[in-house]
N, C-alpha and C positions, 0 to 999 in steps of 0.2 A: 504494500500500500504506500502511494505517496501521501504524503499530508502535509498541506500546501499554506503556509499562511496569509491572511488577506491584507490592508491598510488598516481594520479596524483588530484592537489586541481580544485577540484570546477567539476570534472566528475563522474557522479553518474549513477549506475544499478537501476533499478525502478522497483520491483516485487509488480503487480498487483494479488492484492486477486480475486481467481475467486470460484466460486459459481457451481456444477456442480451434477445433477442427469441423471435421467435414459433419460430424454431428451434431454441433453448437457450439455453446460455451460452459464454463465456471464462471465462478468466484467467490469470493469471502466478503460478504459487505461488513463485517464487523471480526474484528479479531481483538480480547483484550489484552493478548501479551502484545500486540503492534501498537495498539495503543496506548499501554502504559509504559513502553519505549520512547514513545514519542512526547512524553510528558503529558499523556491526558489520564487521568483517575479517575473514570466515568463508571459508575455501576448501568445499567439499565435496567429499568422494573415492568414496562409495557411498552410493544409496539404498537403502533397505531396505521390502518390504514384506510385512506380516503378515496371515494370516487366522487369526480364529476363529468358532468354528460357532456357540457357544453363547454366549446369555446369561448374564453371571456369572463369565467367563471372568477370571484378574487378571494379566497380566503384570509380572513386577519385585519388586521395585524392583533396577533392573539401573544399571552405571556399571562403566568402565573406567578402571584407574591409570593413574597415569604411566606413563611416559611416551606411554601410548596414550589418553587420555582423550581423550575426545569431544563434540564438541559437536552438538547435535541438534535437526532442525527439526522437527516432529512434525505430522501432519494426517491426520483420518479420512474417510477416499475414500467408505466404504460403511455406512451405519449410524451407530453414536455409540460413542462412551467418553466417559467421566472420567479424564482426563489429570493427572497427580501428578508434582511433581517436590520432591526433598527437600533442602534446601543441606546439603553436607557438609563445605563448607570450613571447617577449623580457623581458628578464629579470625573470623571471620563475625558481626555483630552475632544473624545471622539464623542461627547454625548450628544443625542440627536441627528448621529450621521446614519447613513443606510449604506448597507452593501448588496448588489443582487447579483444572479450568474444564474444561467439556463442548465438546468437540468434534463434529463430524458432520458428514457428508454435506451438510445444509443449510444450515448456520453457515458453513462453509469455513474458520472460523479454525482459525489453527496455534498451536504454542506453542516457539521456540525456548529452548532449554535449554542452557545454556554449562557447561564441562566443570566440573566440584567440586558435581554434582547426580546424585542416584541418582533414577531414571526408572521409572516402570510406570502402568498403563493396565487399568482395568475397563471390562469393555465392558457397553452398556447395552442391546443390544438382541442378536439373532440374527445371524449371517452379516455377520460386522464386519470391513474391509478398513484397515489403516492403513499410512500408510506416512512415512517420513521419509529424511532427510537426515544424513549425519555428517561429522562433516570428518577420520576417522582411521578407518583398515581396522579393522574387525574381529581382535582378538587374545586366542586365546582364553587365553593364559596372564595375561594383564590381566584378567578378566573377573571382575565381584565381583558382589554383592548386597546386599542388608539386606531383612529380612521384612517383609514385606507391612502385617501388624498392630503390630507395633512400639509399646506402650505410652507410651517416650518421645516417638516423634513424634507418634500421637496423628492418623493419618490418618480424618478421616471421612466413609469410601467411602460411596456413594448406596445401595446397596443393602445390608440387612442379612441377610446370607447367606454362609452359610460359600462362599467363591470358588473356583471351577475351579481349581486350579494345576498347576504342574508339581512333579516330586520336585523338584528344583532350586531350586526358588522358596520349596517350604513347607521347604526346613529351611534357606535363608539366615537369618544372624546374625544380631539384635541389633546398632543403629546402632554401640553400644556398644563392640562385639564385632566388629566387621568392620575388615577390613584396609582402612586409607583413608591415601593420604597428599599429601590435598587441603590445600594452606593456601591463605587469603581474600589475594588481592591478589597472588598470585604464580601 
């Protein structure tokens, strides 16, 4: 596995070595001795997998507080997205910056995303499977957001089109405005 660091600290690309002849392929999407080499001490407790039907679809920007925050490994089984993850950690050189990078079916890259990041996902084609990793249960009373379009952060999704959402999604807060209580280094 390579494991790639990005401009924002502690969010990393994860290119899984795949193995492939006249019958298909391998590969290992998760190894914890490759990644406790590489400096990550990630348990994982649930994976998660999502479908959507439609192009245009945007999940998020989703993150969980304390004490349930999550870390997350993210990879798209079926089709593509553009994958976004936004630093929320107070005090962060990088707080309120985004970083995004296409995933797919054919790439096989992932995007590990370490807890004090709000997460969401446009998908770029029809009939998109994605699925990830977290290292803390799902809790829905921890369960936040920040909007999608968000002025401050300034995300510039690939497609220009008003996005699929959920009720949930389109009336999450303003980075501004959302309950967060991420600090950078702790």
């Amino acid at each position: 596995m390579n494991f790639i660091n990005t401009v924002i600290d502690g969010l990393i690309v994860v290119e899984p070595k795949h193995h492939g002849d006249h019958r298909g392929w391998f590969m290992e999407t998760y190894n914890e001795e490759n990644f406790f080499e590489a400096g990550i001490n990630v348990k994982f407790v649930q994976d998660n997998h999502s479908f959507s039907a439609e192009k245009g679809t945007l999940r998020g920007l989703h993150f969980q507080l304390n004490p349930k925050a999550q870390t997350k490994l993210v990879r798209c089984t079926k089709g593509a997205i553009y994958d976004v993850a936004v630093d929320i950690r107070k005090g962060s050189s990088t707080y309120g910056e985004w970083f995004g990078i296409e995933l797919t079916a054919e790439n096989k890259k992932q995007l590990l995303i370490p807890k004090g990041f709000a997460h969401g996902f446009m998908t770029l084609t029809h009939d998109v499977e994605v699925q990830y990793k977290v290292d803390e249960l799902y809790a829905p009373e921890c369960d936040r957001g920040i909007i999608w379009d968000d002025p401050a952060i300034g995300i510039k999704w690939p497609m220009d089109i008003r996005p699929i959402l959920s009720t949930k999604d389109d009336m999450a807060p303003l980075l501004r405005n959302a309950e967060n209580n991420f600090k950078y280094g702790v």
